[in-house]
C-alpha positions, 0 to 999 in steps of 0.5 A: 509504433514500437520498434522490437528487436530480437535482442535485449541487450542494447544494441550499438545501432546509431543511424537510421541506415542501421536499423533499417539493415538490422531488421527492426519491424514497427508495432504498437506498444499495446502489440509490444506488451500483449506478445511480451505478456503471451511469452511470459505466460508461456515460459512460466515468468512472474507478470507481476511479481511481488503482487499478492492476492490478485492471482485469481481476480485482479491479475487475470483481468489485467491480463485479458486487458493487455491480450485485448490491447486496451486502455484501462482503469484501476477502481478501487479503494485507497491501498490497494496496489493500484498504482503499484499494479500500473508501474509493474507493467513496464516489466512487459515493455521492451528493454530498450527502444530506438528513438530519433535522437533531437526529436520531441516525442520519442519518434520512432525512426521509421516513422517520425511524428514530430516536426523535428524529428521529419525534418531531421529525416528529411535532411540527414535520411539514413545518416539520422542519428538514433538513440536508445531508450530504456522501459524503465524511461518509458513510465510516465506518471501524472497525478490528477489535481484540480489545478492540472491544466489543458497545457499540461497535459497535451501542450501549449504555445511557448511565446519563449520558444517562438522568440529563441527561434524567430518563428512566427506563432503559425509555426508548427515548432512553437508548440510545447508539447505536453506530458502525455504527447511527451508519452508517445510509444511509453506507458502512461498512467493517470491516478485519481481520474475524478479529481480532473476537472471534467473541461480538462478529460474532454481534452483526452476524448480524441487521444483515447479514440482518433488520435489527435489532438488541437493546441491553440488553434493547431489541429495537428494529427498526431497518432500517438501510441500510447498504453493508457492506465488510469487509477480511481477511487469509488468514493472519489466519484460522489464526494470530489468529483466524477468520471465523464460519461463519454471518456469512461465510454473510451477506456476498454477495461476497469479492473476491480481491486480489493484488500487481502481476502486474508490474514497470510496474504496480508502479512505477505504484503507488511512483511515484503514493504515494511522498512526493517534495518537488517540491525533490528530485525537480528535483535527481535524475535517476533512471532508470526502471531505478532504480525497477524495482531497487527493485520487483524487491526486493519481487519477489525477497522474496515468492520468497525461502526466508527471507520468510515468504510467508503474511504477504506483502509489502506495496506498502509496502516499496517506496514507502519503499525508494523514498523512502530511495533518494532520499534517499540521493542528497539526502543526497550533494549536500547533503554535496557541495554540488553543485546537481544529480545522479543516483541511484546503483546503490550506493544501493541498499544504503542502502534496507534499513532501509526492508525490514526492518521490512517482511517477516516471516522464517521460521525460517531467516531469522531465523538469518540476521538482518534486515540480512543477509537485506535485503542479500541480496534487493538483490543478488538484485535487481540479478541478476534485473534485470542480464540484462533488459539485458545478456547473462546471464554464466551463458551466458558460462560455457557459451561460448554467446555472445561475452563482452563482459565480458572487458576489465573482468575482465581489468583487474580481474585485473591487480590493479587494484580501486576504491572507489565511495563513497556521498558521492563528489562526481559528479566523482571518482564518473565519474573512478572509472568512466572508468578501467575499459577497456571498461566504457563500450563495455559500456553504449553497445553494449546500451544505446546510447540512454543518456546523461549521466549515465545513462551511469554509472548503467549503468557501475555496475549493469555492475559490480553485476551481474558481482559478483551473477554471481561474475565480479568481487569486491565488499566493502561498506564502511561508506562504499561499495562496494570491487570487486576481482578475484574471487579477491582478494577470497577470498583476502584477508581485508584489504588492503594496510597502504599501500592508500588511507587509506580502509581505515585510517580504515573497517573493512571489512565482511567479509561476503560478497555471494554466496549464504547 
């Protein structure tokens, strides 16, 4: 049972004589959370801050859970804030807890459970000593692996123990207890549950219902209190193992979660996680838009034909996309020397080391290759994105509306073409765009609140997108981005012995950007 007591601060209570003159009344932690949780409800205060878009799904279930005082389960794909939902509830628990100073299971004063600490008791009465635990001391985490062991998690007998004190193994007191008895009156949270060995979730059928537990031959009646939350992933029950029936049978609440519903919400999520020196993000402007490219990449992965959608795509690759797109601009001006900058739509190429490792492909993708299949969910990005903002070059074709694109392609088919490189100093970098008729009048005329060099930024994504659309030719070199005619470039496997040094100190990559 839980202790409460009316302040937060840490009381200077030391002796069990105290507390009980102090008034402290005993409730569970489920009790303790579910009162906790009702006040928050009614003053207005964040449940789970920094958690976005649960608001009207995940959260409110998690809510009707903890007002039912039951123990739930988090089922959801990988990257999904689950264990991040679990720890935050400690936020609900009390700021500090009394507890029998020298006992084993953060026995409650009032109600002492282990041997030790009723023997403590039983000794000293109100001259016990009582000691203070804080919420955040009272998070317990274990991560299920198949290697994990009855002893581990409810406890063991210690021959070591037994010796030290000269106890014979009919002594209660040889007992090692495991983490979860060592969890009594706190939070415990068990993640990747299908990964425990079904023989090794039997052992938790009597501490979920009756609250007991056996360790070799000791059956000893222990009423833990403990507020159980377990994590899961679907494809976990199919591919490494599964959930028991019966201890499914004793866990009250599973909670579906789900990635970001949306764009925004997603970029909430990068923009709060991602690791950013302070340093940095003074010296980059980046562009709103920048962010939801690298967003609309996860988006494009969990649709795409090659990813294997039963593991999912975690939140994770687009805050480390997000990191490896900045630092792709740190990396140009510390080799340009410049002071300050802006993120480029050519460096969102540099960010498939961060996808790779990140999603797991399906047959077909695997013939692809990783880095081929990365690159493709770029550009599958920047075409999805490209029509938010400019008129789709699909209805260009069909002579629905006017063609703002035609001076670009027109001078892209007199023969002319660029190269846009990655370390290309801002002066060369708006010089190589300036020269493209028409592509300014582009940008000002659907984005006229642009400017700076946010200006370029869209100039660039302009010349993306109509690559993305099969309007203009585009060759990844291994220093940038080579844009041409369309017919040009499949007509040309090389350039021109005098074109620019560039080709004769690079090879060229000769992959081609369109579909597979």
């Amino acid at each position: 049972m839980q202790q409460h007591h009316p302040s937060n601060s840490r009381p200077e209570i030391r002796t069990l004589g105290e507390l009980k003159s102090s008034g402290y009344r005993s409730r569970s932690i489920k009790d303790e959370m579910r009162e906790n949780l009702v006040m928050r409800l009614q003053t207005g205060v964040p449940v789970f801050p920094g958690i976005f878009g649960y608001d009207e799904t995940v959260i409110p279930d998690m809510e009707r859970a903890i007002l039912s005082r039951h123990n739930m389960i988090l089922l959801g794909l990988r990257g999904q804030a689950k264990t991040r939902m679990a720890r935050s509830l400690v936020n609900l628990l009390d700021e500090w807890m009394p507890v029998v100073d020298g006992g084993d299971l953060n026995d409650d004063p009032l109600a002492p459970l282990s041997r030790t600490a009723c023997d403590l008791v039983a000794e000293m009465g109100d001259a016990t000593p009582v000691t203070w635990v804080h919420r955040d001391d009272r998070y317990a985490e274990k991560l299920a692996t198949p290697d994990v062991s009855v002893a581990d998690l409810i406890g063991d007998v210690d021959p070591i123990k037994a010796a030290n004190l000269r106890l014979s193994y009919a002594d209660e007191r040889v007992i090692h207890y495991g983490i979860i008895p060592r969890s009594n009156r706190c939070l415990f949270v068990l993640n990747e549950l299908p990964d425990l060995q079904a023989r090794i979730q039997v052992s938790l059928f009597n501490i979920l219902q009756e609250g007991d537990i056996q360790i070799r031959g000791f059956k000893i009646r222990l009423p833990l209190d403990i507020a159980f939350v377990f994590t899961a992933n679907p494809e976990d029950y199919t591919n490494r193992g599964s959930i028991v029936t019966p201890l499914k049978d004793r866990i009250e609440s599973q909670i579906l979660t789900h990635y970001p519903k949306s764009i925004s919400i997603s970029r909430n999520i990068t923009l709060q996680e991602a690791r950013i020196s302070p340093s940095v993000a003074s010296r980059l402007l980046v562009p709103v838009e920048a962010v939801d490219l690298v967003e609309q990449i996860a988006v494009s992965a969990r649709e795409s034909e090659y990813v294997d959608p039963k593991s999912g795509v975690s939140a994770r690759l687009t805050i480390s996309a997000y990191e490896t797109l900045l630092s792709a601009a740190e990396l140009r001006l510390l080799k340009s020397g410049e002071e300050k900058g802006c993120v480029r739509v050519g460096d969102l190429w540099s960010v498939s080391p961060a996808i790779t490792g990140k999603i797991e492909l399906v047959y077909e993708g695997e013939q692809e290759g990783p880095a081929l299949v990365a690159q493709n969910l770029i550009g599958k990005a920047i075409r999805a994105q490209f029509v938010v903002y400019f008129p789709s070059p699909e209805e260009l074709k069909r002579g629905k509306v006017e063609n703002p694109y035609e001076p670009v392609v027109k001078w892209f088919g007199a023969g002319n073409r660029i190269d846009i490189l990655h370390h290309a100093p801002e002066k060369t970098y708006k010089e190589t765009l300036d020269q493209i008729p028409g592509l300014k009048k582009v940008v000002g005329r659907y984005l006229p609140k642009a400017e700076g060099n946010a200006v370029y930024f869209w100039m660039e994504f302009v010349l993306h997108g109509l690559a993305e659309f099969s309007m203009l030719g585009r060759q990844h070199l291994h220093g940038g981005v080579h844009f041409q005619d369309l017919m040009s470039g499949l007509l040309q496997n090389r350039p021109d012995e005098d074109d620019d040094d560039l080709w004769d100190e690079e090879e060229e990559d000769n992959e081609d950007d369109g579909p597979f």
